[in-house]
PAZAPA-4460 file (N, C-alpha, C; in steps of 0.05 Angstrom, whole numbers, plus 32768, in hexadecimal, padded with zeros to 4 digits):
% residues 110
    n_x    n_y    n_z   ca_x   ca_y   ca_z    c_x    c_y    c_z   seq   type   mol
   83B0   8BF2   7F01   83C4   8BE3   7F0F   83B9   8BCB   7F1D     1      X     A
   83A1   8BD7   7F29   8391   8BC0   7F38   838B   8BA9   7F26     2      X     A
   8387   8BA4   7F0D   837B   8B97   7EF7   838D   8B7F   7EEA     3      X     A
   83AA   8B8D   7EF2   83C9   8B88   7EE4   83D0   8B6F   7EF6     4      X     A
   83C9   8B70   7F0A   83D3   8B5E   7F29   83BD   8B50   7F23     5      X     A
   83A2   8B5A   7F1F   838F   8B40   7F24   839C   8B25   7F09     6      X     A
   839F   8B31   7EFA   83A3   8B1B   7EDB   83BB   8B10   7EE0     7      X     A
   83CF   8B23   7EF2   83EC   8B16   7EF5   83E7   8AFF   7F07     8      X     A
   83CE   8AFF   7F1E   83CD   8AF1   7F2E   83C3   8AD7   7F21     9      X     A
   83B1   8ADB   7F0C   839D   8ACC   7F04   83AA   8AB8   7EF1    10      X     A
   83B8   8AC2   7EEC   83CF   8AB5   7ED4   83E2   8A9E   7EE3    11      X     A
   83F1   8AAC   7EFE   8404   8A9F   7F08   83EF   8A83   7F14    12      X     A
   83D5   8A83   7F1B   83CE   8A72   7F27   83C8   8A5C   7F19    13      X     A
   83BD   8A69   7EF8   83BD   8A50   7EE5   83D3   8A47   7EDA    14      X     A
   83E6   8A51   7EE0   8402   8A47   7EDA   8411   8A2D   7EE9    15      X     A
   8404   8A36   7F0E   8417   8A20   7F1D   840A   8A03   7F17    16      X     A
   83FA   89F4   7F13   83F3   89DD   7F0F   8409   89DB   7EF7    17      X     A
   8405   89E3   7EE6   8411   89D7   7EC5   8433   89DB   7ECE    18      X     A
   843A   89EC   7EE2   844F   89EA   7EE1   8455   89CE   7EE9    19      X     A
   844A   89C6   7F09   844D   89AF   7F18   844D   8999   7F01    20      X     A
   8439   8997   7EF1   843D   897D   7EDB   8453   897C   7ED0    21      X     A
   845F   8998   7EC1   8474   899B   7EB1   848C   898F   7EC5    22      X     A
   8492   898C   7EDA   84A0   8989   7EF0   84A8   896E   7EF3    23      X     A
   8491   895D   7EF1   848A   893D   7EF8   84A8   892E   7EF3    24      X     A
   84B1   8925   7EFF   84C4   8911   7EEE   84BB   88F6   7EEF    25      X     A
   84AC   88F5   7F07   84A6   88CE   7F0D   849C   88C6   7EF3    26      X     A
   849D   88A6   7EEE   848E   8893   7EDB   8473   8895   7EE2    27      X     A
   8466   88AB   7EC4   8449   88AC   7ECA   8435   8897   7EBC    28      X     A
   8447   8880   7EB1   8431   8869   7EA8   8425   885E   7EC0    29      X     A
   8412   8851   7EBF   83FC   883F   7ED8   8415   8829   7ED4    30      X     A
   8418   881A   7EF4   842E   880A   7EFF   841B   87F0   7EF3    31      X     A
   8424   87D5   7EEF   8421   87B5   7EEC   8415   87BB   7F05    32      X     A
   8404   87A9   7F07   83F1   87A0   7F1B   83E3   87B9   7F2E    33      X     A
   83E7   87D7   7F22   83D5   87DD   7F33   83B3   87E3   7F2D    34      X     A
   83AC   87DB   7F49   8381   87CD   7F39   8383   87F9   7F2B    35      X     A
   8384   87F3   7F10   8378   8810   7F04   836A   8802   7EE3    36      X     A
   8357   8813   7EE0   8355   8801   7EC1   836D   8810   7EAC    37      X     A
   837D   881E   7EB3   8395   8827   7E99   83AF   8816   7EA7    38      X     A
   83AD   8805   7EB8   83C2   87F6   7EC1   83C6   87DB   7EA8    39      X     A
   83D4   87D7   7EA3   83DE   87C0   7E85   83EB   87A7   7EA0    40      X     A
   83DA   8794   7E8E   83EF   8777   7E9A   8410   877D   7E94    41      X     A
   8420   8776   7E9F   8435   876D   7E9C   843A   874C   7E8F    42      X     A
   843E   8755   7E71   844A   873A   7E62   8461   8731   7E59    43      X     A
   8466   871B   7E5A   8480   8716   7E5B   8482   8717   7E3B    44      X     A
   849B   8722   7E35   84B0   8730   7E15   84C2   871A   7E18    45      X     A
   84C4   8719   7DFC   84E3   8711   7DF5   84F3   8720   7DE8    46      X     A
   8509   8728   7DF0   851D   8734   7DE9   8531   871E   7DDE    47      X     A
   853A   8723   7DBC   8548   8710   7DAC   855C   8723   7DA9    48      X     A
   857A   8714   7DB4   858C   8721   7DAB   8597   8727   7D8D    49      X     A
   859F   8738   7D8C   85A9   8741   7D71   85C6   8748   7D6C    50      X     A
   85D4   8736   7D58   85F2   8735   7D5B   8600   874E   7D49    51      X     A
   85E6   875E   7D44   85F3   8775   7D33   85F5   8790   7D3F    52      X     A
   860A   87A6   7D3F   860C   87B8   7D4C   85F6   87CA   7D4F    53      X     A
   85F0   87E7   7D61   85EB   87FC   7D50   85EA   8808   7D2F    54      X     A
   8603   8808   7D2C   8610   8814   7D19   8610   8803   7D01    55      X     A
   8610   87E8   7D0B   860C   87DD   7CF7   85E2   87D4   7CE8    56      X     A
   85D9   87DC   7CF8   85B8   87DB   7CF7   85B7   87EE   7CE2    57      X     A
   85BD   880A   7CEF   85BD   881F   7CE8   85BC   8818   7CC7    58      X     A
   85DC   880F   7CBC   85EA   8809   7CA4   85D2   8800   7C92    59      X     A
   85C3   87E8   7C95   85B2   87D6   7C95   8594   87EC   7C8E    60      X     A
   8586   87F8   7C94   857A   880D   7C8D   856B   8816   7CA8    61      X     A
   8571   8801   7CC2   855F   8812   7CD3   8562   882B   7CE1    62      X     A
   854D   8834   7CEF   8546   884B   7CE2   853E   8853   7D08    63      X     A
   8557   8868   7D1A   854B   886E   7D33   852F   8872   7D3B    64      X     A
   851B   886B   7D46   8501   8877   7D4E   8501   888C   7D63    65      X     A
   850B   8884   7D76   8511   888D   7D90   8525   8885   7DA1    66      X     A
   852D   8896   7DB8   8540   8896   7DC6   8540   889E   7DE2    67      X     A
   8555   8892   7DF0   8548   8897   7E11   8568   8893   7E23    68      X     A
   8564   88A6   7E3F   8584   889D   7E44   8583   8886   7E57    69      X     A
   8590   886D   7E5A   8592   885D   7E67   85A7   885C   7E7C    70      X     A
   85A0   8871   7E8A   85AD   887A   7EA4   85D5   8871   7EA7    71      X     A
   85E0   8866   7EAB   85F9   885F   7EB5   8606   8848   7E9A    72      X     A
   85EB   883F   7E8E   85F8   882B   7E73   85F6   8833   7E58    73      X     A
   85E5   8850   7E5E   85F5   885C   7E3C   85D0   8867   7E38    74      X     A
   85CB   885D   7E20   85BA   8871   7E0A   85AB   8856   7DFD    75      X     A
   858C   8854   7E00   857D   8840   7DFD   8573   8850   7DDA    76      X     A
   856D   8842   7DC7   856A   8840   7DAF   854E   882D   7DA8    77      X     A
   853F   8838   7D9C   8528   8825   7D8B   8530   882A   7D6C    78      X     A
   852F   8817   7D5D   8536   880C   7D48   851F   880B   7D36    79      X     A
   8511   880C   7D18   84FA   8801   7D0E   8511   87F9   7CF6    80      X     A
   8501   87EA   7CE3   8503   87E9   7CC5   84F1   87D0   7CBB    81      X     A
   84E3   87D7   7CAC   84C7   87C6   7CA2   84BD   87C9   7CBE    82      X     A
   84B4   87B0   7CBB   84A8   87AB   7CDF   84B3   879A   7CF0    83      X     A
   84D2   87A1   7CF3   84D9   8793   7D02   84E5   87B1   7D1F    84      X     A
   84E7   87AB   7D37   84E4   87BC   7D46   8507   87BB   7D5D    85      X     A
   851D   87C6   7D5C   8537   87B9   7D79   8536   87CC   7D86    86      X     A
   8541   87BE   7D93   8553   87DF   7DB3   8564   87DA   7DAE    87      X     A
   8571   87E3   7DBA   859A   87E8   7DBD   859C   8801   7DCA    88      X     A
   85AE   87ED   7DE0   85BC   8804   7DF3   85D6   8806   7DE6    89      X     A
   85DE   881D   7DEB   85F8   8836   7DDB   8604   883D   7DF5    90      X     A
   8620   882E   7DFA   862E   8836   7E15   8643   8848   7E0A    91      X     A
   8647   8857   7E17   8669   886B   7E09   867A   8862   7E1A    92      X     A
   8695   8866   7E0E   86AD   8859   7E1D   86AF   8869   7E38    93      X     A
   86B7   885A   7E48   86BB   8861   7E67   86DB   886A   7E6A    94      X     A
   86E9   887E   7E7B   8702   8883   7E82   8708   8873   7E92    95      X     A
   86F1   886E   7EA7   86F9   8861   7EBB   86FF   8846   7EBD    96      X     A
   86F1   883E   7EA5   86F1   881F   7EA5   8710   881E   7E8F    97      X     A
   8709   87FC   7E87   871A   87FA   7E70   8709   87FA   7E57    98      X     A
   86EE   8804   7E52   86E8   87FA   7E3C   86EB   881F   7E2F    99      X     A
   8702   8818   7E19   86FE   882C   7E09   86EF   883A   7DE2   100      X     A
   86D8   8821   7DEA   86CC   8824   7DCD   86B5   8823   7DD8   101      X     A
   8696   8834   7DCA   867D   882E   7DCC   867C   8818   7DC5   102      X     A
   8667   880D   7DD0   865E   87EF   7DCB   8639   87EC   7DD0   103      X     A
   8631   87E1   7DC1   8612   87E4   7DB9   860C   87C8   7DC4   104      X     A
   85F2   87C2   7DCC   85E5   87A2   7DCC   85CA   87B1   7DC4   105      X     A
   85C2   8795   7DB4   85A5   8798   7DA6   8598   8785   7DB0   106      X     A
   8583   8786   7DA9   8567   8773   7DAA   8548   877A   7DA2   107      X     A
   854C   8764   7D8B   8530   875E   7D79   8517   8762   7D93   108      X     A
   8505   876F   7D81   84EA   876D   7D90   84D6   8756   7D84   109      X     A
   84D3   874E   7D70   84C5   8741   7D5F   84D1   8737   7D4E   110      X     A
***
């Protein structure tokens, strides 16, 4: 019994660290400008608008990579095909508002 508690103990203690990580929600990249050597300059992008939908990219052959939720404006989208790279945010229609159709905006990375 005594043996049962020690491992149960032993266990729970290597457990709470990994839980705490599993937990994290903050942004764990290194911030712009702070003095760290995994800190990245901040450079300035251009973002080229793109007059073609979601749906219509899609059509076209590209191809979702990834996806992310963009809090209150919908559903952020990465795009590839050959090597060319977009985003597009994906809003769904609102009740509250008047807009009753999704509506996408893109933009070229390269």
């Amino acid at each position: 019994m005594k043996k049962r508690s020690l491992i149960l103990t032993a266990v729970t203690l290597l457990l709470l660290p990994a839980s705490g990580f599993a937990q994290s929600t903050g942004d764990w990249l290194p911030q712009s400008g702070v003095k760290s050597p995994y800190s990245p300059l901040a450079v300035p992008t251009t973002l080229k608008p793109v007059q073609d939908s979601l749906a219509s990219l899609l059509s076209k052959g590209y191809r979702i990579t990834t996806t992310a939720d963009y809090g209150a404006s919908g559903a952020l989208f990465t795009l590839t095909r050959q090597k060319q790279s977009v985003l597009c945010v994906l809003t769904a229609p609102t009740p509250e508002t008047d807009q009753n159709v999704s509506t996408s905006r893109c933009w070229s990375l390269n």
